[in-house]
Structures are given as C-alpha cells and as structure tokens.
C-alpha positions, 0 to 999 in steps of 0.5 A: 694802055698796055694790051695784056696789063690786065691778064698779068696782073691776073697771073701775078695774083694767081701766082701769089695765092698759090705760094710762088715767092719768085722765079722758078717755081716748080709744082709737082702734082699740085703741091710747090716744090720747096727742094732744089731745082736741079734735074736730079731732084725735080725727077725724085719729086716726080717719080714720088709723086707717081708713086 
C-alpha cells in the first residue's frame, strides 16, 4: 500500500474545507487570499492584516 495515502487524503480534505480550489493558495491570517499572487500584493495583505 502507499505509506502516507491516509495523511494525504487527510490534507486534501482539509484543504478543500478551508476553500483552497488549487494550487497556490495563499492564507493571510486565517482568511484565503483571493488577489494576485505576486510579491507585491501578498505584502499588501500582510501589512493589512497587521494593521
């Protein structure tokens, strides 16, 4: 059998409660990131959500 099938499918399931539809997903405080995934707009939504 495959070792670590049981942890993955875990992850998957976790993943998919939480609202990640693909890969990256980006989380910012708890809440996903929607916007783009470029340097610059990831820094934005931290620095927000530090405010």
């Amino acid at each position: 059998g495959h070792a670590h099938a049981h942890r993955v499918n875990e992850d998957v399931g976790s993943g998919l409660k939480s609202g990640v539809r693909g890969t990256p997903t980006f989380f910012v405080n708890g809440i996903r990131h929607d916007g783009p995934d470029d340097l610059a707009s990831l820094r934005a939504a931290v620095e927000e959500a530090a405010r």
